[in-house]
N, C-alpha and C positions, 0 to 999 in steps of 0.2 A: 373161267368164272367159277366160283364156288359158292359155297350157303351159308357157312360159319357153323355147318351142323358136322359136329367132328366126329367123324366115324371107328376110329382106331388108337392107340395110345400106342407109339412104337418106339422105343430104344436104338441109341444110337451103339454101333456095335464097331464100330471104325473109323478113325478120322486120318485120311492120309493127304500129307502135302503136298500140295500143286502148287506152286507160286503162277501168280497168286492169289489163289487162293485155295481150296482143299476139296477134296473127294469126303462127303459123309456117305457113309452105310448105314442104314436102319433097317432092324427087324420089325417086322408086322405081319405073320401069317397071313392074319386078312386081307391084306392093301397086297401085299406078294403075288398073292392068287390068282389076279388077273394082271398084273400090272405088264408094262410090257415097255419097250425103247420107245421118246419121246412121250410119253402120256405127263400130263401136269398134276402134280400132286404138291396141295398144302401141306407144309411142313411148320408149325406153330402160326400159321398165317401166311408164311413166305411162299409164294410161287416157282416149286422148282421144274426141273424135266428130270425124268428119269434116265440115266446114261447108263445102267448095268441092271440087270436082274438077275436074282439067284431065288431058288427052293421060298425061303423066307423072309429071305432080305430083298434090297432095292438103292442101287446109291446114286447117290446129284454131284455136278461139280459146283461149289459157289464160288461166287468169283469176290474180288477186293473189296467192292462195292456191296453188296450182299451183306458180307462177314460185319461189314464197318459201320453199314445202316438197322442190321436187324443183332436181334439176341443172339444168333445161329454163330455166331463169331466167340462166341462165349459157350457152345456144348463144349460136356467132355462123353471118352467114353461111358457108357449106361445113363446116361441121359435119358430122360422120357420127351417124349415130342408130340403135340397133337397131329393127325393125319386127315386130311380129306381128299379124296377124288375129285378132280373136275367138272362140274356140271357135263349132262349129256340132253340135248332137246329134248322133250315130251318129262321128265324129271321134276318130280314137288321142289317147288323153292321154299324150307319151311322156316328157314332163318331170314337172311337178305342177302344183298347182292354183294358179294366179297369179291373183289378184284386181286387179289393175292400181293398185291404193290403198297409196302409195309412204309405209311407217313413217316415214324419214327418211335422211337425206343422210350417208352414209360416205363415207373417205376410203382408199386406196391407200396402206399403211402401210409394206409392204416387197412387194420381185420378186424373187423366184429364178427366172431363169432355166438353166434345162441343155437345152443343144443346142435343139431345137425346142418344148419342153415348158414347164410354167413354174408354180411354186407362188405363189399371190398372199395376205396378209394385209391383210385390211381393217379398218380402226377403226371402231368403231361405238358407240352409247351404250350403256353399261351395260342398261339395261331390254329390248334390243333382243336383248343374247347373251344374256340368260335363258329369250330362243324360239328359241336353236337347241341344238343336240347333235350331236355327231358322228356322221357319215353320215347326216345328218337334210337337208333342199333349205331351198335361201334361192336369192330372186332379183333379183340382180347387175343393174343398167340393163336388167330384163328376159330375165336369162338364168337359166335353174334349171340351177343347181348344185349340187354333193353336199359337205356340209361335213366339212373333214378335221380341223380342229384346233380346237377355243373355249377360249378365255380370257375374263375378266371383262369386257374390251372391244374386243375383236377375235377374228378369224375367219380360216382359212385356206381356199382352195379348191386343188385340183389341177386344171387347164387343161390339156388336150390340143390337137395342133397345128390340130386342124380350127376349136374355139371361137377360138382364138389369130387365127384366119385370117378368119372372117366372122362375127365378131363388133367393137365397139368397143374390147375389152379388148386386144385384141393389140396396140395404139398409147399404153395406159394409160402414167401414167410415175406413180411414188410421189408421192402429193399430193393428183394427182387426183379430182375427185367419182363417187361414183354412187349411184345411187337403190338405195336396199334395201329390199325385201317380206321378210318373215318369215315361216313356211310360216302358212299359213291353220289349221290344225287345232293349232300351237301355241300359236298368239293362248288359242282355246277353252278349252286343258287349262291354261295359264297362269291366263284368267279362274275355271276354274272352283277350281281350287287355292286362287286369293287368296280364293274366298270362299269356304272352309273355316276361315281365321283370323281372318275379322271376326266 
């Protein structure tokens, strides 16, 4: 379980193939530090395990599934990735509850920038903005964010200059993928709704 509060900006420094699927290495001195064999670590939002540790890197295997449902199928090397550690008990929850288990693959539909600030719309499938609502959190390649605007199939967020700054999104250009989670406790109330009508 994680927060969507991303702690590190790490680079991918190796992609080797495993059918099928591939071995990433990222660097991140910070995450490095303590990281250690099986610890879970967000990777843009994705849920990995740690299978190797070095000095300052750390690499995951992902599998077909993985590669085919999130963005991580599309790094190359020098890639930036957002990073988070796994929740540990007694731990501030200061974002929300991110499950690392990425719905599916949006895209960067429009940028408003003003001055250092910047409103971003993402496209997303239809079944996807029926779990969110305004002011309700969704998380962005692992970032929890506060939704400002929903429409039928897209979504606005408000960025301020700190996320713009250490996160992936501040280099985002319209087009672009990322991994979207939909709050956890949405999924539930959506499940439990649809089975009031069957």
């Amino acid at each position: 379980m994680f927060t969507g509060l991303v702690e590190a900006l790490g680079n991918v420094v190796a992609i080797e193939s495993r059918p099928p699927g591939v071995r990433l290495a990222i660097r991140s001195t910070k995450i490095a530090s303590d990281a250690t064999l099986g610890d879970s670590i967000s990777v843009n939002g994705c849920c990995l395990t740690v299978v190797e540790c070095g000095e300052d890197d750390f690499s995951f295997d992902a599998g077909e599934e993985t590669l085919s449902r999130t963005n991580l199928g599309h790094l190359g090397k020098g890639s930036s990735v957002n990073l988070e550690r796994s929740l540990q008990l007694g731990d501030r929850l200061g974002g929300h509850l991110v499950t690392g288990h990425i719905d599916a693959v949006g895209h960067l539909d429009q940028r408003l920038d003003e001055e250092d600030w910047s409103t971003f719309w993402f496209r997303v499938p239809k079944l996807l903005a029926r779990q969110m609502a305004s002011k309700g959190s969704v998380a962005v390649d692992g970032i929890s964010l506060t939704l400002v605007d929903v429409e039928d199939e897209r979504f606005s967020v408000a960025l301020i200059p700190h996320t713009l700054q250490v996160t992936t999104l501040g280099k985002l250009q319209v087009g672009g993928e990322v991994n979207i989670e939909t709050d956890l406790l949405a999924k539930y109330v959506e499940r439990q709704l649809a089975g009031r009508t069957e």
